[in-house]
C-alpha positions as CSV (number, residue, x, y, z in Angstrom):
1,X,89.5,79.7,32.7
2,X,87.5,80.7,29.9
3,X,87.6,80.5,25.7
4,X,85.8,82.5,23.7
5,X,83.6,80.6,20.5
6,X,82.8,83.2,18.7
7,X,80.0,86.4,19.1
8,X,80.5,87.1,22.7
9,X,80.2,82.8,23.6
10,X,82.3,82.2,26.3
11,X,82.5,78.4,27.7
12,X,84.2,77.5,31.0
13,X,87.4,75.3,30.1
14,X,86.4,73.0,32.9
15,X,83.1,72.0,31.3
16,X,85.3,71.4,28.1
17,X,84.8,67.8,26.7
18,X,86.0,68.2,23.0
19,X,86.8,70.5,20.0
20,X,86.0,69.1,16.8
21,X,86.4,69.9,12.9
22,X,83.1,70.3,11.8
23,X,84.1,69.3,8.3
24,X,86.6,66.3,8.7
25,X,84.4,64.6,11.9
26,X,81.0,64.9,10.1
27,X,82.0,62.3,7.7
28,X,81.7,59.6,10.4
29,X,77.9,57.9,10.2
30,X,78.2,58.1,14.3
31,X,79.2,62.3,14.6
32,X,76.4,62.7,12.1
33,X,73.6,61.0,14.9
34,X,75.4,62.4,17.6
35,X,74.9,65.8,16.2
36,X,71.1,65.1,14.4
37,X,70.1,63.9,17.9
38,X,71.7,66.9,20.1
39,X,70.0,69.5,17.5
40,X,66.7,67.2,18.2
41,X,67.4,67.7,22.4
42,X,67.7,71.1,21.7
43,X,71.2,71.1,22.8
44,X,73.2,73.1,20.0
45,X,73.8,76.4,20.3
46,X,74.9,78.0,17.2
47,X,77.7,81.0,18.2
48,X,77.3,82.3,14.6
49,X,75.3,81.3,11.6
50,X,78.4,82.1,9.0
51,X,80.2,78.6,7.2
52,X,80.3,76.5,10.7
53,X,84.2,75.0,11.2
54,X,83.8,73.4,14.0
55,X,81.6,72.4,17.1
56,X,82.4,72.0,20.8
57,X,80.9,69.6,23.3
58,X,80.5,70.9,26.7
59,X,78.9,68.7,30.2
60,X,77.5,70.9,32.4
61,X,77.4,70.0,36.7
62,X,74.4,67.5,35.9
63,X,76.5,66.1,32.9
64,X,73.8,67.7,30.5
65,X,75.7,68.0,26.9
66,X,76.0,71.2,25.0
67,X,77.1,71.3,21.4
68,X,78.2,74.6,20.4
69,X,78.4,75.7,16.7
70,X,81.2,78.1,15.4
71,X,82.7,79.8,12.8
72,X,86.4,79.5,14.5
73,X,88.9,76.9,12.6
74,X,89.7,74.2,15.2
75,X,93.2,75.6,15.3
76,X,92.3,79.0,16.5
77,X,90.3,77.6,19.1
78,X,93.4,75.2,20.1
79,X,95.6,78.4,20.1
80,X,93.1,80.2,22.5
81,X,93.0,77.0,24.7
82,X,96.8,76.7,25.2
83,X,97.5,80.0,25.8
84,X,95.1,80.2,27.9
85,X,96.5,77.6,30.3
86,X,100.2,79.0,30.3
């Protein structure tokens, strides 16, 4: 299965490790590193440079992390997900 980020971004929902509110989750000392040193790997991807909401970590075969960056509330995405799987 598939779910769409945002801007023609699909992920695989197999490769799916997390969604996460962008603005609630960024408060934490330990999402902020996590996310300064992904950017620094070169391993965001931002969907869409409007307000981000949230960001979605991805592990590829080799366990390689993605980050993607998107303008869809965490809720949407959840939406998407579920009805996805039905």
């Amino acid at each position: 299965m598939f779910l769409h980020l945002g801007n023609d971004v699909l992920i695989n929902t197999k490769n799916l490790i997390g969604i996460f509110d962008i603005e609630k989750s960024s408060i934490s000392k330990h999402t902020k590193e996590f996310l300064s040193n992904s950017e620094k790997m070169g391993r965001i991807v931002n969907v869409s440079f409007e307000l981000p909401k949230s960001f979605i970590v991805c592990l590829d075969e080799d366990f390689n992390e993605t980050v993607y960056i998107s303008q869809i509330s965490t809720a949407t995405l959840k939406k998407r997900f579920i009805n996805k799987e039905i």
